[in-house]
Structures are given as C-alpha cells and as structure tokens.
C-alpha positions as CSV (number, residue, x, y, z in Angstrom):
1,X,38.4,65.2,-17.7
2,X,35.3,67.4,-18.0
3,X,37.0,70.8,-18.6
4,X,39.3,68.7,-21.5
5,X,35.9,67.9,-23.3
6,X,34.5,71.8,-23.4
7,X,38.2,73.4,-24.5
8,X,38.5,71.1,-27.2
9,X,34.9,71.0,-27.9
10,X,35.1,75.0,-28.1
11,X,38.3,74.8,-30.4
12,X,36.6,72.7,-32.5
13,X,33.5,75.4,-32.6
14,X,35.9,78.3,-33.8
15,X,37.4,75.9,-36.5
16,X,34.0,75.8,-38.2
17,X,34.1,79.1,-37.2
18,X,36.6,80.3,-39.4
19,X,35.1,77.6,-42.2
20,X,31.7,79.8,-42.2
21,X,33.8,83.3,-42.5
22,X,35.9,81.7,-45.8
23,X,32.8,80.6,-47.3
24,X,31.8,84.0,-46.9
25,X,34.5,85.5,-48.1
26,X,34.5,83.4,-51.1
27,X,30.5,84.4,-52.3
28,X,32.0,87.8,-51.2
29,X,34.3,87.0,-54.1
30,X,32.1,85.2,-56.2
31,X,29.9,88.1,-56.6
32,X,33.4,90.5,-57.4
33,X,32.9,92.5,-54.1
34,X,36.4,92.7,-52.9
35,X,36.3,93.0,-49.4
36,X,39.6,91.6,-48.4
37,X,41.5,94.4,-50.1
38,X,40.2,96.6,-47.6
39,X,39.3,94.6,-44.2
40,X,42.0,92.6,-42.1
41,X,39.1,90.9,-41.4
42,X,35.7,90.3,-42.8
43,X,34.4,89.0,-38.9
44,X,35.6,92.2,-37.7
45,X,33.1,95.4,-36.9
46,X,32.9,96.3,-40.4
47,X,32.6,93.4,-42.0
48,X,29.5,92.1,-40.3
49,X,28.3,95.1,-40.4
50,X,28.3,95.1,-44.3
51,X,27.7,91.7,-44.4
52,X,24.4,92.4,-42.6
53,X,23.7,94.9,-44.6
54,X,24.2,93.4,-47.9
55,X,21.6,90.4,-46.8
56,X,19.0,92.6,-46.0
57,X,18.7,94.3,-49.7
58,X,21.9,97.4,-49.2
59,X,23.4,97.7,-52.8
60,X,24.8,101.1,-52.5
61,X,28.6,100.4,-52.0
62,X,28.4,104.2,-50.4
63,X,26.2,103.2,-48.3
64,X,27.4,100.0,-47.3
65,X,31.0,101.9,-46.9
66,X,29.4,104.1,-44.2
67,X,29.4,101.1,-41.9
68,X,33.5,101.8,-41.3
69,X,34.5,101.3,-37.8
70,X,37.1,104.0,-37.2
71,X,39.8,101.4,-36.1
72,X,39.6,100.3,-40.1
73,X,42.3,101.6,-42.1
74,X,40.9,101.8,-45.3
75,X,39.1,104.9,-46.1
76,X,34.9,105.5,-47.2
77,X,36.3,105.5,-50.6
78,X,38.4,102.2,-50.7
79,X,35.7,100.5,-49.3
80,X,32.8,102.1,-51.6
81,X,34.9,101.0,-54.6
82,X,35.6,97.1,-53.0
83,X,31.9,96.8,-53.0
84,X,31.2,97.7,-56.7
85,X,30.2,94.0,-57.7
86,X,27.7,91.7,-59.1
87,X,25.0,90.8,-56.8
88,X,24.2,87.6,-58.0
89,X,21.3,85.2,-56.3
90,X,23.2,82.2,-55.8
91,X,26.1,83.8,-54.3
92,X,24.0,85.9,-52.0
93,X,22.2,82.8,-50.9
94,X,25.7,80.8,-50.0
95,X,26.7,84.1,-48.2
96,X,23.0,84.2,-46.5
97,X,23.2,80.2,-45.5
98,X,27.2,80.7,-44.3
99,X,26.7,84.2,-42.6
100,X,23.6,81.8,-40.3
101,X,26.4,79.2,-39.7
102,X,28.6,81.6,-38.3
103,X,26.7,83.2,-36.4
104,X,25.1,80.0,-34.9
105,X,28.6,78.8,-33.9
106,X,29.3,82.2,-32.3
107,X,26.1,81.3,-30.0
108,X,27.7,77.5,-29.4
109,X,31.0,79.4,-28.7
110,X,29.2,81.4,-26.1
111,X,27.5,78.7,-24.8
112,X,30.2,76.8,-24.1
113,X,32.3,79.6,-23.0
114,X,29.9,79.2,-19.9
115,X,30.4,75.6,-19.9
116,X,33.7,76.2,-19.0
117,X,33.2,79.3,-16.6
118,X,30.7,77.0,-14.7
119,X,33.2,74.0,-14.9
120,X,36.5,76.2,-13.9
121,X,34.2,77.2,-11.0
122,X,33.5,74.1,-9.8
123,X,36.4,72.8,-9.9
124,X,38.5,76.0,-7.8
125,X,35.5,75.7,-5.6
126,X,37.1,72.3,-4.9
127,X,40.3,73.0,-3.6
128,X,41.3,75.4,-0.8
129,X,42.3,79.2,-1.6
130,X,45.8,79.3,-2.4
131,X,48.2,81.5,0.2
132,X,50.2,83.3,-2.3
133,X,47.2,86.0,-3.8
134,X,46.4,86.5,-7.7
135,X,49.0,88.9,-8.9
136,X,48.3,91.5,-11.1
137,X,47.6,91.0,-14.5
138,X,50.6,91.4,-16.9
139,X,50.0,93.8,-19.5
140,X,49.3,92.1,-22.7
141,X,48.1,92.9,-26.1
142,X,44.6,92.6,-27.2
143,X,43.2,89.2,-26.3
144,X,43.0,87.5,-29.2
145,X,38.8,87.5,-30.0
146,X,38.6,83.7,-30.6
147,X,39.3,83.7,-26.5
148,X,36.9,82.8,-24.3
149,X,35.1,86.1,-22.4
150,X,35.1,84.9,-19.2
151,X,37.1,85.5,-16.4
152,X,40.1,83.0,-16.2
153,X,42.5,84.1,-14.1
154,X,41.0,83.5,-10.2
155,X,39.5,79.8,-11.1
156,X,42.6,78.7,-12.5
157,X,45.1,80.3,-9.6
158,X,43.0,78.4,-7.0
159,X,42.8,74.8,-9.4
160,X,46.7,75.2,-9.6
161,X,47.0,75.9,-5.8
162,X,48.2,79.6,-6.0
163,X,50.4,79.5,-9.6
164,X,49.5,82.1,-12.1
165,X,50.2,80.4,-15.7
166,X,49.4,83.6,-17.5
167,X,52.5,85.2,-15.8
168,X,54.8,83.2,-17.9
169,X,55.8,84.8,-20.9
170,X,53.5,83.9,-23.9
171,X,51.0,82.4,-22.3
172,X,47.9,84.0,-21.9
173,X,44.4,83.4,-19.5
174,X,43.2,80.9,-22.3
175,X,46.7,79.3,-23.3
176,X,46.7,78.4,-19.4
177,X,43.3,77.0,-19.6
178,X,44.1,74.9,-22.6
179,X,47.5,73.8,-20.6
180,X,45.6,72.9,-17.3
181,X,42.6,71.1,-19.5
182,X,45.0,69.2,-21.0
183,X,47.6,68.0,-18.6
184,X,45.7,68.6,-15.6
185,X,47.1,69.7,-12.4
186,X,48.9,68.0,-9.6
187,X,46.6,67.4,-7.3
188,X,44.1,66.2,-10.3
C-alpha cells in the first residue's frame, strides 16, 4: 500500500531526525555549553534559536540567552551561565554539518507530510461520504510536534466509511493514520 510506504518512510525521516538533534547536542557538549540543563529540548524555540545564533558568530552567552521563548522555564540567567563554554572549531563544525541535516530532514518531513495529505485525499476521494458526520474533535493535549501538520481527521473518516479512530482513547489523528496505513481498512 501506497500510504504504508510514506508513514513509514516519514517515521524513518524523524528517526534521523532525532540522530541530527543528539549530534548536536553532543558538539553542544563537546564545546562545555550546557544547554540541556536548561532546555527540555534543544529543537524547541529556543534551542534553534541559539543554535542559529551560535553558527552565525553569537558568543555572548547574554546574548544568546535573550533568545528565551517565554514557555522556557529556565530563566535569562540559567541560560547565560549554560552557554559559558569553549567555542572550539571542530565542534562548531559538527554542530554546523548536524544543525544542515536536521534541518534538511525537517524539509523531507514536510515534504512527505504532503505525500501523505495528497495520498489520504485520494484515497477518501475514493470511497462515498460516510452517513454518520465527523464528530467533534476530542480535546487532547498538544499534538505531539513529530506529527504530521496536515489535516487528518476528514480523509481518514471517509477511508474508514464514517469511524473516527481518534475518538478512541489514546489514539490520536496520526496514531489512526499509522493504524489505517498499516492494517488497512475493510473495504481495502
């Protein structure tokens, strides 16, 4: 199945991924800039943010700080002092080289996000509207960012032939993407 190739395809892209952001993390550490005391994540907002900065020339760790996002816990300070290090040549180039990767796969990720969208499509356009209409969408936490950013829902409650997988308790838009990719439906 088509749609079975582009989800795995895509899990495979936020595996390397999350290979780019460790190898990151580690010239981070390399260079004794300790980042990971103060972010939850180094992808996040603030992270890139510094991370950008630090590759264009930034040394100041004030000045670096002042790229916290205000959802960050940690404070100007914390951060300042977790980006007192040792900028060191070859460490900047492995975090120059990695921070590329990463961001290469996020364009492959969004890429094949509308692989998908345009698959998911295609395929509802295939079958007949379902009686029973979309329900609302059950409150959730925040979607977890490694999931994809298009709209789920509608495709897959016409593929399924009116059944909302996302209404069952844990599963989510994607999680019922990945369900339906892999097993299929029915009428598949």
């Amino acid at each position: 199945m088509v749609l079975r190739s582009y989800v795995r395809h895509r899990q495979t892209l936020v595996e390397a991924t999350a290979t780019c952001i460790n190898r990151m993390q580690k010239a981070l550490d390399q260079m004794n800039l300790q980042l990971h005391h103060v972010l939850t994540d180094l992808s996040g907002v603030t992270g890139l943010a510094i991370v950008r900065d630090i590759l264009a020339g930034v040394r100041d760790p004030h000045k670096l700080a002042a790229h916290r996002h205000g959802a960050c816990k940690a404070s100007v300070q914390e951060i300042a002092a977790a980006l007192t290090g040792n900028y060191r040549p070859e460490h900047l180039f492995a975090l120059r080289q990695n921070f590329a990767a990463f961001e290469f796969h996020q364009k492959q990720i969004t890429e094949c996000d509308q692989a998908i969208e345009a698959q998911i499509n295609q395929l509802a356009e295939t079958r007949q509207p379902p009686a029973p209409e979309l329900p609302a969408a059950r409150p959730r936490c925040k979607p977890s960012k490694n999931e994809p950013r298009v709209e789920l829902r509608a495709p897959l409650h016409r593929i399924t032939g009116g059944t909302d997988l996302s209404q069952i308790d844990g599963i989510g838009p994607y999680g019922a993407l990945q369900l339906i990719a892999e097993i299929g439906t029915r009428s598949c």
